[in-house]
N, C-alpha and C positions, 0 to 999 in steps of 0.2 A: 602296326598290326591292327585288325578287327578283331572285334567279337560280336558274336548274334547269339541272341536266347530266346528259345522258344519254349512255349509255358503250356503246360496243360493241366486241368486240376481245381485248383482252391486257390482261395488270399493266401493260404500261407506257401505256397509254391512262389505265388507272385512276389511274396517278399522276399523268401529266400535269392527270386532272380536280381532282387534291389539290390542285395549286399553280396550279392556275385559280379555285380555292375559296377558296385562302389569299390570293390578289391581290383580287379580288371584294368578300371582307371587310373586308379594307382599305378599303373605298370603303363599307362600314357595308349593303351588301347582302345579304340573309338568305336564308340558302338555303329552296326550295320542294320538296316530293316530284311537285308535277302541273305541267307545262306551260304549261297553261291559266291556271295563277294567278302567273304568273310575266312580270316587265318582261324579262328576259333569258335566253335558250334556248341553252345549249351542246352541239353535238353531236360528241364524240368518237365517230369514223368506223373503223372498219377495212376495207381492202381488201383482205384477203393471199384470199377467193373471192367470186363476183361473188353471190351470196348472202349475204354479210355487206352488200355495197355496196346491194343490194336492200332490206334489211331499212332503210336509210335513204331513200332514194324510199320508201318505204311513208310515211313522215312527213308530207309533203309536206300533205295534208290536214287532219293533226292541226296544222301550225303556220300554214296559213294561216286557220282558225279561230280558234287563240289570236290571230292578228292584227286579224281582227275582230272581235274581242273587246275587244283592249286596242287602240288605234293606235300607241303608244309600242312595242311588242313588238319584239322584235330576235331577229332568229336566227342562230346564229353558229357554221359547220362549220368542226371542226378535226381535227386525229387524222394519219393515213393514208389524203390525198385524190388518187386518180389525176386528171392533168392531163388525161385525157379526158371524168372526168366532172363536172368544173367547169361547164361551160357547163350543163347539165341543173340542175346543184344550186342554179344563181344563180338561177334561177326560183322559188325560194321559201325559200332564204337570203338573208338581207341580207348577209351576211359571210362566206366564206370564208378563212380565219384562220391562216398555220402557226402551229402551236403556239411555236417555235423564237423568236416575236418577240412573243410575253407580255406583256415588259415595255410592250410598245408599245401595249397595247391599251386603255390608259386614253384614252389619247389618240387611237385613233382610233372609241372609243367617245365620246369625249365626257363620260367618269365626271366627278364633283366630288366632292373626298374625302371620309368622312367621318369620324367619329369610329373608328380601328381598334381591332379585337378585339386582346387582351393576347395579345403573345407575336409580333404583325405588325407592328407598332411600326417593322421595319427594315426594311421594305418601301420608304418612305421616302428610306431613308438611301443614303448611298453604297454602301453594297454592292450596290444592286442594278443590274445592269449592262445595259443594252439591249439587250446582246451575247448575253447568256447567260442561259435564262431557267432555268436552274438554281438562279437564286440568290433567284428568287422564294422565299418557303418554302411547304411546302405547308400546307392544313388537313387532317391526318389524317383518313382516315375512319374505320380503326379504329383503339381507346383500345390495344389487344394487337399489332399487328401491322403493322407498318412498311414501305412500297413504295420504296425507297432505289435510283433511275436510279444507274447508274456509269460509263454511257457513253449517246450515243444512237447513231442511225445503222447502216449496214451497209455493209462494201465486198464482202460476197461475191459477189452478182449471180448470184444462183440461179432459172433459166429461168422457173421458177413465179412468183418471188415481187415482188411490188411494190416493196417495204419501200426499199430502196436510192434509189428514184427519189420517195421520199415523203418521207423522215427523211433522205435526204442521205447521205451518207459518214460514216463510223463517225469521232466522235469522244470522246473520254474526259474524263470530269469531274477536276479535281486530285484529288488522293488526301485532302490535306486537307480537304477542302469534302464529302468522301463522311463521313469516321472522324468530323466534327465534328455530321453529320446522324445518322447514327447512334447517336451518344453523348446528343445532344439527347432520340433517339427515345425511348433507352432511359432516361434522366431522367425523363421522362413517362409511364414505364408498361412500352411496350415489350417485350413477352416473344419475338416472333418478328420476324427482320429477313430480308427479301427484297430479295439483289442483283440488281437488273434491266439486262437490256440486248438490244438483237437480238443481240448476239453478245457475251455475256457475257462471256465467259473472252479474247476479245482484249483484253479491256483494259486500256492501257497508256500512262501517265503519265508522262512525265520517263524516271527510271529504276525503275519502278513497275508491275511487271504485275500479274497478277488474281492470283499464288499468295502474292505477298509483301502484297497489299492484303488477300485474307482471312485471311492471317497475323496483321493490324494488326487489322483488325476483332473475330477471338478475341481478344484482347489488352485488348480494352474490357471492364472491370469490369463486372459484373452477370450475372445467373443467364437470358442470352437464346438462344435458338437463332437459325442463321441458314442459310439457304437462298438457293437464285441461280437464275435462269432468264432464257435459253435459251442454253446453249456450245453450241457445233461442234465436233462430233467432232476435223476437221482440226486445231483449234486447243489441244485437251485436252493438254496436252505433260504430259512426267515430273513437271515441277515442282507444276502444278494437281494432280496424281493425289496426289504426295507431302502438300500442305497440306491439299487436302480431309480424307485419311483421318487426320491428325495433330492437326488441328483439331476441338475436342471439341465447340464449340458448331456445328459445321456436321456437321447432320444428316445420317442413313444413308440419304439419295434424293439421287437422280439424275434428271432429266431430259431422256435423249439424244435426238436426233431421228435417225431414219435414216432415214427417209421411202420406200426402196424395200431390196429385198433382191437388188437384181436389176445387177450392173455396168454394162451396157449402159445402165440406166433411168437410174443414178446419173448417169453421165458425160451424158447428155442433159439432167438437172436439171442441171449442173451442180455437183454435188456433189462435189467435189476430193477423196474416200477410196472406196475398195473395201471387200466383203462382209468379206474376209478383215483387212482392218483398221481393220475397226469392233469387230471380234469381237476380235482381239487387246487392241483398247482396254477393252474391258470386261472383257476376262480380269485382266489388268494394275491397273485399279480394283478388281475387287472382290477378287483379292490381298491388293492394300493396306489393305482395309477390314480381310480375317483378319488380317492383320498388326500393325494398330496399335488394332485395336478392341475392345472385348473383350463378354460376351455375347451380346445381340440384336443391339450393331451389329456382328457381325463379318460378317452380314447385309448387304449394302446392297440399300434398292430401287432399281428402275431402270424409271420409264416410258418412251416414244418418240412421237412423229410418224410417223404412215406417208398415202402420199397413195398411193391406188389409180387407177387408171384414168388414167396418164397418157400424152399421146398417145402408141402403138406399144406401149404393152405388152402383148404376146401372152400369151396363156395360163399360160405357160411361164415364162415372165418374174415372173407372178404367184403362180405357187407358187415362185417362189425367193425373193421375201418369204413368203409362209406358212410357208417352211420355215425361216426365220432365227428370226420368232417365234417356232416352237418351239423353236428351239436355246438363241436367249438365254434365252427364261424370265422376258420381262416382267414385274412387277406392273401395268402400266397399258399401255394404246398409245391415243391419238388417233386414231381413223384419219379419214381426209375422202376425200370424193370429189372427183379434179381439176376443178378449175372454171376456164376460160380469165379470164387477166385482161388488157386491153389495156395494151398497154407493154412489157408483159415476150416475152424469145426465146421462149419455146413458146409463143407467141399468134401465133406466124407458122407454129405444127404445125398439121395436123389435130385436132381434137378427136375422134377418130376410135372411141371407145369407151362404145359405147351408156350409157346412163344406168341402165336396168335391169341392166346386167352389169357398171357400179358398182356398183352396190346390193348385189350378190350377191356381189362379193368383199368389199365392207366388210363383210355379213354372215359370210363366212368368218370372217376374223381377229379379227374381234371374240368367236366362239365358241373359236378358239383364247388368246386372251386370258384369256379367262373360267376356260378351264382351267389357266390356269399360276395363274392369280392367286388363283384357289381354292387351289391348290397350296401358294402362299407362303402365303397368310393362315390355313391349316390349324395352319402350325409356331406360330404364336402362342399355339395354341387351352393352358389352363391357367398361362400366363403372362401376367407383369404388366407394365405398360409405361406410358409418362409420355404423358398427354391434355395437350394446349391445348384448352381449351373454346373455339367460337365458337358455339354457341346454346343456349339454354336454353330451353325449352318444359315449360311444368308441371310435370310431374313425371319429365323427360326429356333429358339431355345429351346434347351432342353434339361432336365436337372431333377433331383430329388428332394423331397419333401421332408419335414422330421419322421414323419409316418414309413418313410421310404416308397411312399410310391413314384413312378416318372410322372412327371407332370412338363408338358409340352405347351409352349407360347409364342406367338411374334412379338417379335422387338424391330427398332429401327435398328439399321446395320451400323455398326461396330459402335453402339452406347454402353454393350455390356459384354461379358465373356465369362470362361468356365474358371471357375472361384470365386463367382461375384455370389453373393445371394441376396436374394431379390424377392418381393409381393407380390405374389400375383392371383388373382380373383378369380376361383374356379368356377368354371360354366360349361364342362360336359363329362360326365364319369362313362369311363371303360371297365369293361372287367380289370385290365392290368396296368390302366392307367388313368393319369386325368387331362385335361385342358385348358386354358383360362387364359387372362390378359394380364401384363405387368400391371399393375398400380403404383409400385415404387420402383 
Protein backbone atom coordinates (compact mmCIF):
# COMPACT_ATOMS: atom_id res chain seq x y z
CA UNK A 1 0.00 0.00 0.00
CA UNK A 2 0.83 3.95 -0.46
CA UNK A 3 0.42 6.78 1.48
CA UNK A 4 0.71 10.53 0.28
CA UNK A 5 0.54 13.61 2.59
CA UNK A 6 -0.15 16.89 1.82
CA UNK A 7 0.84 19.73 4.12
CA UNK A 8 -0.49 23.03 4.26
CA UNK A 9 0.26 25.51 7.07
CA UNK A 10 3.29 25.74 9.54
CA UNK A 11 6.52 23.62 10.74
CA UNK A 12 4.34 22.14 13.02
CA UNK A 13 1.99 20.61 10.56
CA UNK A 14 5.14 19.64 8.62
CA UNK A 15 6.14 17.59 11.62
CA UNK A 16 3.07 16.30 12.73
CA UNK A 17 3.30 14.74 8.67
CA UNK A 18 6.98 13.28 10.03
CA UNK A 19 5.43 11.18 12.69
CA UNK A 20 2.33 10.23 10.42
CA UNK A 21 5.13 9.10 7.91
CA UNK A 22 7.07 7.25 10.59
CA UNK A 23 3.64 5.29 12.02
CA UNK A 24 2.58 4.61 8.19
CA UNK A 25 6.00 2.82 7.67
CA UNK A 26 5.56 0.81 10.32
CA UNK A 27 2.71 -0.89 8.69
CA UNK A 28 5.39 -1.41 5.50
CA UNK A 29 3.48 1.53 3.45
CA UNK A 30 5.59 3.65 0.99
CA UNK A 31 5.26 6.86 0.69
CA UNK A 32 3.74 8.31 -3.06
CA UNK A 33 4.68 12.05 -4.37
CA UNK A 34 0.71 12.01 -6.48
CA UNK A 35 -2.50 11.39 -4.99
CA UNK A 36 -3.80 9.60 -7.52
CA UNK A 37 -1.34 6.69 -7.07
CA UNK A 38 -1.88 6.41 -3.52
CA UNK A 39 -4.22 3.73 -1.11
CA UNK A 40 -4.11 6.45 1.61
CA UNK A 41 -4.43 10.40 1.29
CA UNK A 42 -3.35 12.60 4.42
CA UNK A 43 -4.34 16.13 4.63
CA UNK A 44 -2.66 18.40 7.11
CA UNK A 45 -5.07 21.44 7.11
CA UNK A 46 -4.28 24.82 8.42
CA UNK A 47 -6.85 27.32 9.54
CA UNK A 48 -5.17 30.34 11.15
CA UNK A 49 -7.23 32.37 7.29
CA UNK A 50 -10.10 31.20 5.45
CA UNK A 51 -7.97 31.03 2.33
CA UNK A 52 -5.71 28.50 3.70
CA UNK A 53 -9.11 26.45 4.59
CA UNK A 54 -10.08 27.14 0.97
CA UNK A 55 -7.05 25.91 -0.63
CA UNK A 56 -8.42 22.50 0.98
CA UNK A 57 -12.13 22.51 -0.52
CA UNK A 58 -10.26 23.02 -3.65
CA UNK A 59 -9.33 19.05 -3.10
CA UNK A 60 -12.38 17.99 -3.04
CA UNK A 61 -12.41 16.91 -6.75
CA UNK A 62 -8.92 15.75 -7.04
CA UNK A 63 -9.82 13.05 -4.17
CA UNK A 64 -12.86 12.05 -5.32
CA UNK A 65 -11.36 10.94 -8.62
CA UNK A 66 -8.45 9.19 -6.93
CA UNK A 67 -11.60 7.43 -5.40
CA UNK A 68 -12.77 6.31 -8.57
CA UNK A 69 -9.84 5.38 -9.46
CA UNK A 70 -8.96 3.08 -6.73
CA UNK A 71 -12.14 2.02 -4.44
CA UNK A 72 -9.96 1.14 -1.49
CA UNK A 73 -8.81 5.09 -1.39
CA UNK A 74 -9.04 6.63 1.98
CA UNK A 75 -8.88 10.12 2.70
CA UNK A 76 -7.83 11.44 5.94
CA UNK A 77 -8.15 15.38 7.29
CA UNK A 78 -5.90 16.32 10.00
CA UNK A 79 -3.88 19.43 11.05
CA UNK A 80 -5.98 22.51 12.30
CA UNK A 81 -9.74 21.64 11.58
CA UNK A 82 -12.33 24.30 12.53
CA UNK A 83 -15.45 22.54 14.12
CA UNK A 84 -17.58 24.46 11.67
CA UNK A 85 -16.12 23.11 8.91
CA UNK A 86 -16.38 19.39 9.62
CA UNK A 87 -19.62 18.78 8.17
CA UNK A 88 -18.45 20.34 4.58
CA UNK A 89 -15.21 18.40 4.72
CA UNK A 90 -17.05 14.84 5.63
CA UNK A 91 -18.43 15.03 2.12
CA UNK A 92 -15.30 13.92 0.62
CA UNK A 93 -13.05 12.81 3.50
CA UNK A 94 -13.58 9.47 4.89
CA UNK A 95 -11.85 10.54 7.99
CA UNK A 96 -11.44 13.44 9.90
CA UNK A 97 -8.57 12.62 12.35
CA UNK A 98 -6.88 14.87 15.40
CA UNK A 99 -3.71 14.40 14.96
CA UNK A 100 -3.30 14.21 18.98
CA UNK A 101 -4.72 10.44 18.78
CA UNK A 102 -1.95 8.99 16.12
CA UNK A 103 -1.50 6.28 17.87
CA UNK A 104 -4.98 5.25 17.34
CA UNK A 105 -5.02 5.33 13.95
CA UNK A 106 -3.99 1.92 13.06
CA UNK A 107 -6.78 0.71 14.43
CA UNK A 108 -9.29 2.75 13.21
CA UNK A 109 -7.76 2.37 9.88
CA UNK A 110 -7.79 -1.13 9.95
CA UNK A 111 -3.66 -1.15 9.00
CA UNK A 112 -2.06 -4.99 9.42
CA UNK A 113 1.45 -4.60 10.33
CA UNK A 114 3.98 -5.06 8.27
CA UNK A 115 7.61 -5.59 8.13
CA UNK A 116 9.05 -1.97 9.86
CA UNK A 117 11.52 0.32 8.39
CA UNK A 118 15.01 0.11 10.80
CA UNK A 119 15.11 2.71 13.36
CA UNK A 120 10.65 2.28 13.92
CA UNK A 121 11.05 -1.03 15.36
CA UNK A 122 9.71 0.93 18.78
CA UNK A 123 6.66 1.88 17.38
CA UNK A 124 5.71 -1.36 18.69
CA UNK A 125 6.87 -1.40 21.91
CA UNK A 126 5.74 0.09 25.13
CA UNK A 127 6.78 3.25 24.66
CA UNK A 128 4.34 4.13 22.47
CA UNK A 129 1.54 5.56 24.40
CA UNK A 130 -2.09 6.17 23.08
CA UNK A 131 -2.06 9.17 25.04
CA UNK A 132 0.58 10.94 23.44
CA UNK A 133 1.31 10.90 20.00
CA UNK A 134 4.71 12.44 20.65
CA UNK A 135 6.17 9.23 21.06
CA UNK A 136 5.39 8.02 17.68
CA UNK A 137 8.92 8.82 16.16
CA UNK A 138 8.86 10.78 13.19
CA UNK A 139 10.38 9.79 9.49
CA UNK A 140 12.38 12.82 8.83
CA UNK A 141 11.99 14.46 5.85
CA UNK A 142 15.09 16.33 5.81
CA UNK A 143 18.59 14.18 6.10
CA UNK A 144 20.02 18.19 7.60
CA UNK A 145 17.30 19.52 9.36
CA UNK A 146 15.22 18.59 12.22
CA UNK A 147 11.42 19.77 13.14
CA UNK A 148 11.65 18.96 17.15
CA UNK A 149 7.50 19.94 18.66
CA UNK A 150 8.20 20.91 22.44
CA UNK A 151 5.00 21.63 23.38
CA UNK A 152 1.61 21.68 21.43
CA UNK A 153 -1.32 23.61 21.97
CA UNK A 154 -2.10 27.37 22.90
CA UNK A 155 -3.87 29.12 25.99
CA UNK A 156 -3.55 32.55 24.56
CA UNK A 157 -6.99 32.92 22.68
CA UNK A 158 -5.95 35.66 20.28
CA UNK A 159 -9.34 37.27 18.67
CA UNK A 160 -7.93 36.14 15.26
CA UNK A 161 -6.68 32.96 15.68
CA UNK A 162 -8.15 29.37 15.63
CA UNK A 163 -5.23 27.58 16.86
CA UNK A 164 -6.48 27.27 20.71
CA UNK A 165 -9.80 25.56 19.72
CA UNK A 166 -8.04 23.12 17.24
CA UNK A 167 -4.72 21.91 19.06
CA UNK A 168 -6.33 22.28 22.46
CA UNK A 169 -4.61 24.02 25.52
CA UNK A 170 -0.96 24.46 25.38
CA UNK A 171 0.74 21.55 26.64
CA UNK A 172 4.64 20.58 27.11
CA UNK A 173 6.54 17.58 25.96
CA UNK A 174 9.05 16.18 29.09
CA UNK A 175 12.21 17.79 28.67
CA UNK A 176 13.71 14.31 28.44
CA UNK A 177 11.82 13.03 25.40
CA UNK A 178 12.66 16.63 23.47
CA UNK A 179 17.16 16.49 24.48
CA UNK A 180 16.61 12.47 23.65
CA UNK A 181 14.99 13.61 19.99
CA UNK A 182 17.39 15.82 19.36
CA UNK A 183 20.39 13.92 20.27
CA UNK A 184 18.86 10.96 17.99
CA UNK A 185 18.48 13.79 15.23
CA UNK A 186 21.75 15.01 15.38
CA UNK A 187 23.35 11.10 15.48
CA UNK A 188 21.82 10.99 11.97
CA UNK A 189 23.06 13.85 10.40
CA UNK A 190 21.40 16.73 11.77
CA UNK A 191 23.06 20.19 11.34
CA UNK A 192 19.96 22.38 11.98
CA UNK A 193 17.51 21.82 14.92
CA UNK A 194 13.92 23.61 14.96
CA UNK A 195 12.17 24.12 18.50
CA UNK A 196 8.55 24.20 17.51
CA UNK A 197 5.52 25.19 19.33
CA UNK A 198 2.47 27.71 18.99
CA UNK A 199 3.89 29.38 21.73
CA UNK A 200 7.20 28.41 22.04
CA UNK A 201 8.97 30.15 24.70
CA UNK A 202 6.00 28.98 27.25
CA UNK A 203 7.24 26.04 27.66
CA UNK A 204 7.37 24.44 30.73
CA UNK A 205 8.06 21.06 32.20
CA UNK A 206 8.16 19.99 35.90
CA UNK A 207 10.62 22.66 36.81
CA UNK A 208 11.89 23.19 33.15
CA UNK A 209 11.15 26.25 31.17
CA UNK A 210 12.14 27.01 27.58
CA UNK A 211 15.51 29.18 28.79
CA UNK A 212 16.92 26.20 30.85
CA UNK A 213 15.71 23.53 27.95
CA UNK A 214 17.71 25.58 25.30
CA UNK A 215 20.43 25.67 27.81
CA UNK A 216 20.26 21.54 27.78
CA UNK A 217 19.82 21.54 24.16
CA UNK A 218 23.52 23.65 23.46
CA UNK A 219 24.94 21.35 25.75
CA UNK A 220 24.38 18.45 23.23
CA UNK A 221 27.60 17.38 21.47
CA UNK A 222 28.10 18.15 17.94
CA UNK A 223 28.72 21.02 15.56
CA UNK A 224 24.54 21.85 15.10
CA UNK A 225 22.76 25.11 15.05
CA UNK A 226 19.31 25.55 16.61
CA UNK A 227 16.50 27.79 16.08
CA UNK A 228 12.66 27.86 17.54
CA UNK A 229 9.46 29.29 16.36
CA UNK A 230 6.90 31.07 17.29
CA UNK A 231 7.45 32.97 21.17
CA UNK A 232 5.23 35.74 22.29
CA UNK A 233 6.39 38.72 22.87
CA UNK A 234 4.39 38.57 26.56
CA UNK A 235 6.17 35.47 27.28
CA UNK A 236 9.92 36.43 26.24
CA UNK A 237 11.10 37.08 29.89
CA UNK A 238 14.98 37.97 31.08
CA UNK A 239 15.79 34.62 31.33
CA UNK A 240 14.81 33.50 27.36
CA UNK A 241 16.80 36.82 26.42
CA UNK A 242 19.74 35.91 28.62
CA UNK A 243 20.21 31.92 27.10
CA UNK A 244 19.30 32.78 23.68
CA UNK A 245 22.12 35.44 23.42
CA UNK A 246 24.66 33.03 25.64
CA UNK A 247 23.93 30.05 23.65
CA UNK A 248 26.19 29.71 20.78
CA UNK A 249 24.39 27.13 18.72
CA UNK A 250 21.14 29.15 18.71
CA UNK A 251 21.39 31.29 15.89
CA UNK A 252 21.33 35.48 15.37
CA UNK A 253 17.30 35.31 14.24
CA UNK A 254 14.51 35.96 15.78
CA UNK A 255 11.08 35.57 14.84
CA UNK A 256 8.73 37.95 16.71
CA UNK A 257 5.17 38.43 15.87
CA UNK A 258 3.62 41.77 16.64
CA UNK A 259 0.90 41.62 14.26
CA UNK A 260 -0.24 45.49 14.60
CA UNK A 261 1.57 48.57 15.78
CA UNK A 262 -1.33 50.09 16.80
CA UNK A 263 -2.52 49.69 21.00
CA UNK A 264 -6.06 49.96 20.43
CA UNK A 265 -5.65 47.14 17.48
CA UNK A 266 -3.39 45.06 19.78
CA UNK A 267 -5.92 44.89 22.86
CA UNK A 268 -8.89 44.07 20.37
CA UNK A 269 -6.57 41.07 18.99
CA UNK A 270 -6.04 40.42 22.10
CA UNK A 271 -2.61 40.73 22.39
CA UNK A 272 -1.60 41.09 26.14
CA UNK A 273 1.71 43.77 25.33
CA UNK A 274 1.85 47.45 24.14
CA UNK A 275 3.91 49.29 21.02
CA UNK A 276 6.07 50.54 23.80
CA UNK A 277 6.88 47.13 25.08
CA UNK A 278 7.37 45.34 22.24
CA UNK A 279 10.06 47.85 21.50
CA UNK A 280 11.53 47.75 24.79
CA UNK A 281 11.87 43.96 24.30
CA UNK A 282 13.75 44.08 21.35
CA UNK A 283 15.85 46.90 22.70
CA UNK A 284 16.77 44.50 25.62
CA UNK A 285 17.56 41.28 22.88
CA UNK A 286 19.47 42.73 20.69
CA UNK A 287 21.74 44.31 23.77
CA UNK A 288 22.31 40.96 24.76
CA UNK A 289 23.20 39.85 21.32
CA UNK A 290 26.13 43.03 21.59
CA UNK A 291 26.95 41.75 24.66
CA UNK A 292 27.63 38.18 24.53
CA UNK A 293 28.24 37.95 20.64
CA UNK A 294 30.87 38.77 18.97
CA UNK A 295 31.34 39.74 15.00
CA UNK A 296 28.37 39.25 12.72
CA UNK A 297 26.20 37.89 15.53
CA UNK A 298 26.53 40.81 17.66
CA UNK A 299 23.79 41.51 14.83
CA UNK A 300 20.68 39.75 15.54
CA UNK A 301 17.92 39.35 12.87
CA UNK A 302 14.50 39.84 13.58
CA UNK A 303 11.37 38.99 11.45
CA UNK A 304 7.59 39.58 12.56
CA UNK A 305 3.81 38.76 11.74
CA UNK A 306 1.77 41.84 10.89
CA UNK A 307 -2.06 41.34 10.04
CA UNK A 308 -3.49 44.31 8.18
CA UNK A 309 -6.90 45.22 7.74
CA UNK A 310 -8.35 44.09 10.96
CA UNK A 311 -11.73 44.91 11.85
CA UNK A 312 -11.86 48.92 12.86
CA UNK A 313 -8.49 49.80 11.91
CA UNK A 314 -8.73 53.28 10.68
CA UNK A 315 -6.14 54.85 8.77
CA UNK A 316 -4.41 56.06 11.50
CA UNK A 317 -4.16 53.11 13.23
CA UNK A 318 -2.38 51.80 10.08
CA UNK A 319 0.30 54.04 9.90
CA UNK A 320 1.12 53.45 13.49
CA UNK A 321 2.19 49.80 12.27
CA UNK A 322 4.00 51.34 9.22
CA UNK A 323 5.71 53.52 11.65
CA UNK A 324 7.00 50.75 14.13
CA UNK A 325 8.32 48.96 10.87
CA UNK A 326 10.34 51.50 10.35
CA UNK A 327 11.55 52.05 13.72
CA UNK A 328 12.47 48.41 14.41
CA UNK A 329 14.25 47.62 11.27
CA UNK A 330 12.99 44.30 10.30
CA UNK A 331 14.88 41.82 8.21
CA UNK A 332 11.60 40.17 7.32
CA UNK A 333 7.78 40.71 8.23
CA UNK A 334 4.89 38.29 7.04
CA UNK A 335 2.41 40.40 6.54
CA UNK A 336 -1.50 38.87 5.73
CA UNK A 337 -4.58 40.20 5.11
CA UNK A 338 -7.25 39.68 8.04
CA UNK A 339 -9.48 36.97 6.96
CA UNK A 340 -12.54 36.24 9.24
CA UNK A 341 -12.46 32.83 10.78
CA UNK A 342 -15.60 31.28 12.44
CA UNK A 343 -15.07 30.54 16.08
CA UNK A 344 -12.81 32.89 16.93
CA UNK A 345 -14.08 36.85 19.00
CA UNK A 346 -13.51 38.99 15.98
CA UNK A 347 -15.80 36.72 13.94
CA UNK A 348 -18.52 38.36 15.92
CA UNK A 349 -16.54 42.17 14.27
CA UNK A 350 -17.37 43.62 11.21
CA UNK A 351 -15.20 42.73 8.70
CA UNK A 352 -15.44 46.09 7.84
CA UNK A 353 -12.24 46.84 5.64
CA UNK A 354 -12.41 46.59 2.07
CA UNK A 355 -10.30 44.03 0.49
CA UNK A 356 -8.68 46.43 -1.95
CA UNK A 357 -7.41 48.66 0.92
CA UNK A 358 -6.01 45.44 2.30
CA UNK A 359 -4.26 45.06 -0.50
CA UNK A 360 -2.73 48.45 -0.38
CA UNK A 361 -1.61 48.49 3.02
CA UNK A 362 0.05 45.14 2.68
CA UNK A 363 1.60 46.76 -0.35
CA UNK A 364 2.87 49.58 1.86
CA UNK A 365 4.83 47.61 4.46
CA UNK A 366 6.02 45.25 2.39
CA UNK A 367 7.95 48.25 0.48
CA UNK A 368 8.83 49.49 3.81
CA UNK A 369 10.24 46.15 4.51
CA UNK A 370 12.14 45.90 1.41
CA UNK A 371 13.87 48.94 2.56
CA UNK A 372 15.17 47.96 5.90
CA UNK A 373 16.04 44.61 4.79
CA UNK A 374 18.12 46.01 1.94
CA UNK A 375 19.48 47.99 4.52
CA UNK A 376 20.76 44.96 6.75
CA UNK A 377 21.70 42.73 3.89
CA UNK A 378 24.02 45.68 2.49
CA UNK A 379 26.22 45.29 5.94
CA UNK A 380 27.03 41.72 4.75
CA UNK A 381 28.14 42.87 1.37
CA UNK A 382 32.45 41.84 1.41
CA UNK A 383 32.05 39.54 4.20
CA UNK A 384 32.06 35.92 4.85
CA UNK A 385 29.52 33.97 6.65
CA UNK A 386 28.67 30.07 7.30
CA UNK A 387 25.76 28.68 4.49
CA UNK A 388 23.66 25.44 5.37
CA UNK A 389 23.10 24.18 1.80
CA UNK A 390 19.47 23.10 1.04
CA UNK A 391 19.57 22.87 -2.73
CA UNK A 392 21.70 22.16 -5.18
CA UNK A 393 20.90 22.81 -8.81
CA UNK A 394 23.86 22.35 -11.49
CA UNK A 395 26.06 24.50 -11.09
CA UNK A 396 24.16 26.60 -8.32
CA UNK A 397 23.83 26.67 -4.44
CA UNK A 398 21.64 27.57 -2.39
CA UNK A 399 21.21 27.70 1.62
CA UNK A 400 20.89 29.68 4.82
CA UNK A 401 22.88 31.76 6.67
CA UNK A 402 22.98 31.95 10.75
CA UNK A 403 21.16 35.33 10.15
CA UNK A 404 18.63 33.20 8.17
CA UNK A 405 18.86 34.88 5.08
CA UNK A 406 19.13 32.83 1.40
CA UNK A 407 22.25 33.40 0.33
CA UNK A 408 22.92 32.01 -3.38
CA UNK A 409 26.47 30.83 -5.07
CA UNK A 410 28.31 28.71 -7.87
CA UNK A 411 29.96 25.92 -7.05
CA UNK A 412 31.65 23.17 -9.22
CA UNK A 413 29.16 20.34 -9.84
CA UNK A 414 28.83 17.81 -7.36
CA UNK A 415 31.84 19.19 -4.74
CA UNK A 416 29.15 19.91 -2.31
CA UNK A 417 25.30 19.37 -1.40
CA UNK A 418 22.32 20.14 0.84
CA UNK A 419 23.76 19.57 4.61
CA UNK A 420 27.10 20.65 3.74
CA UNK A 421 27.81 24.20 5.27
CA UNK A 422 30.06 25.98 3.71
CA UNK A 423 32.05 29.96 3.45
CA UNK A 424 31.06 31.91 1.30
CA UNK A 425 32.03 35.62 0.67
CA UNK A 426 29.11 37.89 0.05
CA UNK A 427 29.29 40.32 -2.93
CA UNK A 428 25.75 41.46 -3.65
CA UNK A 429 22.70 42.27 -1.17
CA UNK A 430 18.97 41.90 -2.13
CA UNK A 431 16.18 43.06 -0.31
CA UNK A 432 15.45 39.12 0.64
CA UNK A 433 18.39 37.84 -0.10
CA UNK A 434 22.23 37.61 -0.54
CA UNK A 435 25.02 36.46 -3.25
CA UNK A 436 28.58 35.50 -2.86
CA UNK A 437 31.30 32.96 -3.81
CA UNK A 438 32.33 29.71 -1.81
CA UNK A 439 35.73 30.27 -0.19
CA UNK A 440 35.65 27.05 1.67
Amino acid sequence: MNYYIQIFGCQMNASDAERIAGLFESFNLKPTDKMKNADIAIVAMCSVRQMAADRVFGLEQKIKSAKKKNKKFTAILTGCVVESDKSRFAGFFDHILDIKTLPQWPKILHLAYGKPREGLTFVRSRRLDLRDYFTVPPRQTSKFSALIPISKGCDNYCSYCVVPYTRGPLASRPAEDILAEIKSAVKNGAKEIWLLGQNVNNYHYKNIGFAELLRAANDIPGGFWIRFTSPHPKDFDNEAILAMSKCQKATPYLHLPIQSGDNAILKAMKRPYTVAGYKSLVKKIRAAFKKYRTGLEKEIAISTDVIVGFPGETKTQFQNTAKILKEVKYDMAYISRYSRRAGTAAALLEDDIANQEKKQRETILNDIVKTTALAHNKKYIGKSVDVLINSVKKNRAAGKSRHYKTVKFPIEKNTIGPGDIVKVKILKAMPFGLEGKMIR
